[in-house]
C-alpha positions, -999 to 999 in steps of 0.1 A, spaced: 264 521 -476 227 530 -487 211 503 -504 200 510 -542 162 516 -542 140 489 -550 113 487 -569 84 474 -546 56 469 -578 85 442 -600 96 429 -567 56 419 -559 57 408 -594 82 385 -584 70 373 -554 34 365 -572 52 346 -602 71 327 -573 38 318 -556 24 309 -590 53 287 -600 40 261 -571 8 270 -561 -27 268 -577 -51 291 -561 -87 293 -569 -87 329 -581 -60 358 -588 -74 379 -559 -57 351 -536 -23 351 -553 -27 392 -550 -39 386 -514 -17 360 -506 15 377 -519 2 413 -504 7 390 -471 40 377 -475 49 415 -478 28 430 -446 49 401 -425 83 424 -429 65 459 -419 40 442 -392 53 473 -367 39 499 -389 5 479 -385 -26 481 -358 -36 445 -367 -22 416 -387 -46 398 -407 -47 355 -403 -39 339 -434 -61 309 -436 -55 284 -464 -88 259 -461 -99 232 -483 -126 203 -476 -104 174 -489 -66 168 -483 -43 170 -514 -55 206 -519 -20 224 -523 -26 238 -485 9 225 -473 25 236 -505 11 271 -502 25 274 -466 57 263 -476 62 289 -501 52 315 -477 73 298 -455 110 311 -475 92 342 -483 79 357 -445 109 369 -419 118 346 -389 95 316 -399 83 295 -367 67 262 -383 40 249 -354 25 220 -359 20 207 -325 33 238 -304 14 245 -273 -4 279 -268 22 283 -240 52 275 -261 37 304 -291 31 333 -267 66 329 -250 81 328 -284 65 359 -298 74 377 -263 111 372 -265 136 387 -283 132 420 -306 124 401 -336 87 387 -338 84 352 -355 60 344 -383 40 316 -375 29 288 -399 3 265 -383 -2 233 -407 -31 208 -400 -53 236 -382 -78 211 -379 -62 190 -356 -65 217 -329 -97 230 -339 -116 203 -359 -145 181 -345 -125 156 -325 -97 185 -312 -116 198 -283 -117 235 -281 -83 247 -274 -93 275 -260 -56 291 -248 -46 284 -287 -76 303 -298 -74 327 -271 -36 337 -280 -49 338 -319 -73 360 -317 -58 388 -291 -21 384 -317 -46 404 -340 -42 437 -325 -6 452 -317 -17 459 -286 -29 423 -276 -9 403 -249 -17 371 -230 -17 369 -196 0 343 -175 10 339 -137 45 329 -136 63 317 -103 58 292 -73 31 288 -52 24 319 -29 51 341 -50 33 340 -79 21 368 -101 10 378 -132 27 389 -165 19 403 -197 29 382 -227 28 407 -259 7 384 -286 13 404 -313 24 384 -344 18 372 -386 3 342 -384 -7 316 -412 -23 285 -411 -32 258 -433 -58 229 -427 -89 209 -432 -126 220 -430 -129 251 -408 -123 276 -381 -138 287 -352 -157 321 -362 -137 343 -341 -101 335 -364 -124 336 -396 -133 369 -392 -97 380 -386 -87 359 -415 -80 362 -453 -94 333 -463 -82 312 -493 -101 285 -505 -80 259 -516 -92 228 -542 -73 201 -558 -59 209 -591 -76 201 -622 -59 176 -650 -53 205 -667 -35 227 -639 3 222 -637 25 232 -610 62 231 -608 76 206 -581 90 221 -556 126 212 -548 136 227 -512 171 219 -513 169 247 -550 136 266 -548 142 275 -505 174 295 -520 153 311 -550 125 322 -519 152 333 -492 167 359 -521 131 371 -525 129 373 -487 159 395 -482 150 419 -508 113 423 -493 132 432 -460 155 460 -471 121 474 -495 104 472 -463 130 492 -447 133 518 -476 96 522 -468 90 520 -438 83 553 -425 62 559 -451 37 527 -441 38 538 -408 18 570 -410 -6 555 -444 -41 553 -435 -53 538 -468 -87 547 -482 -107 514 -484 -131 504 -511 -169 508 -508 -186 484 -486 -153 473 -467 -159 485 -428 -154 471 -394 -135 438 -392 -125 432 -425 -112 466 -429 -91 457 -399 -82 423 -418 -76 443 -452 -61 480 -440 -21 464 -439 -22 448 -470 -39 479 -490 -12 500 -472 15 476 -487 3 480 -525 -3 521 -521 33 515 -509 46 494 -541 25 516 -567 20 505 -605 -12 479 -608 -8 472 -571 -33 495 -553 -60 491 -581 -54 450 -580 -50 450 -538 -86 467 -536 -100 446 -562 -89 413 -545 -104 428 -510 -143 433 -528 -137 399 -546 -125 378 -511 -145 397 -486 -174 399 -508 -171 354 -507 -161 350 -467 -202 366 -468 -213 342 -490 -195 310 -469 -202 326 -438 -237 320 -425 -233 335 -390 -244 322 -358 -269 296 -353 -284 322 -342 -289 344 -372 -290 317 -395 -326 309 -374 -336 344 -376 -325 348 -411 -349 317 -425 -378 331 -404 -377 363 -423 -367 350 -459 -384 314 -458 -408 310 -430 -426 345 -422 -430 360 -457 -456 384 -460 -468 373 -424 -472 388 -392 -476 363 -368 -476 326 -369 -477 302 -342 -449 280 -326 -462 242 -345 -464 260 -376 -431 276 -376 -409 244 -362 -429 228 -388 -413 251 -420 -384 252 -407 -376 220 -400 -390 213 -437 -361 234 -451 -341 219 -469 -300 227 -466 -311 240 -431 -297 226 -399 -330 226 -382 -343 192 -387 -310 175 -369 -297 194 -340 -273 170 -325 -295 146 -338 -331 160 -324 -355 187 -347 -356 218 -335 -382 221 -308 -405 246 -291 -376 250 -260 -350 257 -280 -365 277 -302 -376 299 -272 -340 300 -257 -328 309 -294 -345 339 -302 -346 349 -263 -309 358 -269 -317 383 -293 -342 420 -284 -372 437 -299 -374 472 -308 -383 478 -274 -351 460 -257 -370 428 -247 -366 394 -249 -380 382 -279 -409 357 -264 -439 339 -279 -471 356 -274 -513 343 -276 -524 344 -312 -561 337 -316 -576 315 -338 -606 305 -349 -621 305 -313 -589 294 -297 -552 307 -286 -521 291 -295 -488 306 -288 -465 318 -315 -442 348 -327 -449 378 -343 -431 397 -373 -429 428 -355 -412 409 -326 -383 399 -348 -382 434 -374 -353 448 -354 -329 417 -347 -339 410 -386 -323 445 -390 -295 445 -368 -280 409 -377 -297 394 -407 -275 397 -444 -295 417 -466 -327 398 -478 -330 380 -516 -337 409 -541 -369 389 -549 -379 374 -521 -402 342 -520 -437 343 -522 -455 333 -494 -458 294 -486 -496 282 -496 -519 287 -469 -495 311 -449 -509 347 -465 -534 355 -434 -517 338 -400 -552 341 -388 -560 311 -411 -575 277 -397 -551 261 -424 -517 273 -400 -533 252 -373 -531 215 -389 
């Protein structure tokens, strides 16, 4: 007998008010992103890439566990994994037709400061992304052993302290979670009655996900303005869920997307790397073409809210700031290196602007709309003052 159609926009509806019954999420974009999530899990075959869902917050009693268990009656085949080995996940995605969804609570504990790097755990993580990633393994005794492809494929959310290595950020929808305000209520959530309440949500996702299935599996939704590369990987399945549902969905889906994508930016300062070439250009060489190597280490370790000045618990110094920017090619594919500047009858090594213009380019955010004004003294490098 053919199910009656359901109506995907009322039953997100649902789902959101559900979410919104327990949780208290910094923004609407996250209860449309979060919910958009909880939908994607049931049609994650029709998908090239599965997005992480990353519920973060600096300080414990932030409604991160909450927010998992809600997603927890609402996502198909729930695998709660607290303490599972990266071993134990891959086998479990690999067997069997039907995929678990995995909820990973207290992240931090496998990739916080004291966790070590975990490097299997990330490794299976980041190659579940793509539908086609797998994780190899040799399997069998001594001399008869040989290697087998594990399929990685999978939803996965996770909920902890601090944050995550870059590589699952960047795959991530990222929900930054607070503790509630005096004035924020939440209903308690009763498992033994609310599990129930989120199961019957759960089913009718499924058979909506089945009535629209085919459809999903051929959309190629139109992303909004700005939204390329990995977060349009991150972002694609969920727009493709609400041009699926209709109504306020698609409009509020892209919305959310801008809003979330536009703040990972803002919290994501990149690479050591190109957080040192981003203060040369917007703090430490502006309006200057060359400066040498005391006089840079010397503003940048000045800045304040900048890592420079404790580096494991040094100041950045002349050989690692070489080795830094070495990473990292000028226009004319070299190694960025320190070259003579003369001075005032002498030479003194240092960098040049024209050096950098092309990594500045290529990995620097876009610079301040009114950039600062050049530090006193810095307006002609050529200046005895840059030598004191």
């Amino acid at each position: 007998m053919t199910a009656e159609p359901i109506d995907g926009a009322a039953l997100l509806d649902e789902v959101e008010d559900f979410h919104r019954r327990f949780n208290v999420f910094p923004t609407d974009a996250a209860f449309v992103a979060v919910t958009l999530w909880d939908a994607h899990a049931h049609l994650l075959d029709c998908f090239d890439s599965t997005p992480r869902l990353a519920f973060l917050s600096p300080e414990p009693g932030s409604g991160k566990t909450r927010a998992l268990e809600i997603v927890e009656t609402l996502v198909p085949q729930p695998m709660t994994a607290v303490n599972a080995s990266a071993a134990a996940l891959f086998r479990s995605v690999s067997a069997g037709t039907t995929k678990p969804t995995i909820l990973f609570d207290e992240i931090d504990t496998v990739f916080g400061p004291k966790a070590g790097d975990n490097e299997e755990l990330r490794g299976f993580l980041n190659a579940g992304h793509r539908r086609t990633g797998v994780t190899y393994r040799c399997i069998g005794d001594g001399g008869q052993q040989s290697v087998q492809a594990f399929p990685s494929y999978c939803a996965v959310a996770v909920a902890g302290l601090g944050s995550l290595p870059d590589t699952i950020l960047s795959r991530s929808v990222i929900i930054r979670m607070r503790r509630r305000a005096r004035n924020e209520k939440v209903e308690p959530f009763r498992a033994r009655v609310h599990e129930a309440e989120g199961h019957k949500l759960r089913d009718r996702l499924a058979t909506w996900a089945e009535q629209v299935r085919d459809a999903v599996m051929g959309a190629w939704p139109t992303m909004p303005d700005g939204v390329t590369d990995r977060p349009a990987d991150v972002w694609e399945p969920l727009i493709a869920v609400a041009d699926a549902v209709g109504g306020e969905w698609p409009e509020r889906a892209r919305a959310a997307c801008v809003e979330l994508v536009t703040a990972s930016k803002a919290n994501d300062k990149g690479s050591l790397g190109v957080r040192l070439l981003t203060d040369l250009r917007d703090h430490v060489m502006v309006g200057i073409d060359r400066l040498p190597t005391v006089a840079i280490l010397d503003r940048l370790n000045a800045l304040d809210d900048a890592p420079w000045a404790d580096l494991h618990g040094k100041p950045l110094d002349n050989r690692r700031l070489s080795k830094m920017l070495a990473e990292y090619m000028t226009a004319d594919n070299e190694p960025i290196t320190s070259r003579n500047i003369k001075t005032g009858g002498s030479v003194l090594k240092g960098y040049y602007a024209a050096d950098l213009t092309d990594a500045w380019a290529r990995y620097c955010p876009p610079p301040p709309e009114s950039p600062l004004p050049p530090l006193p003294g810095t307006e002609n490098a050529t200046c005895p003052a840059l030598m004191r």
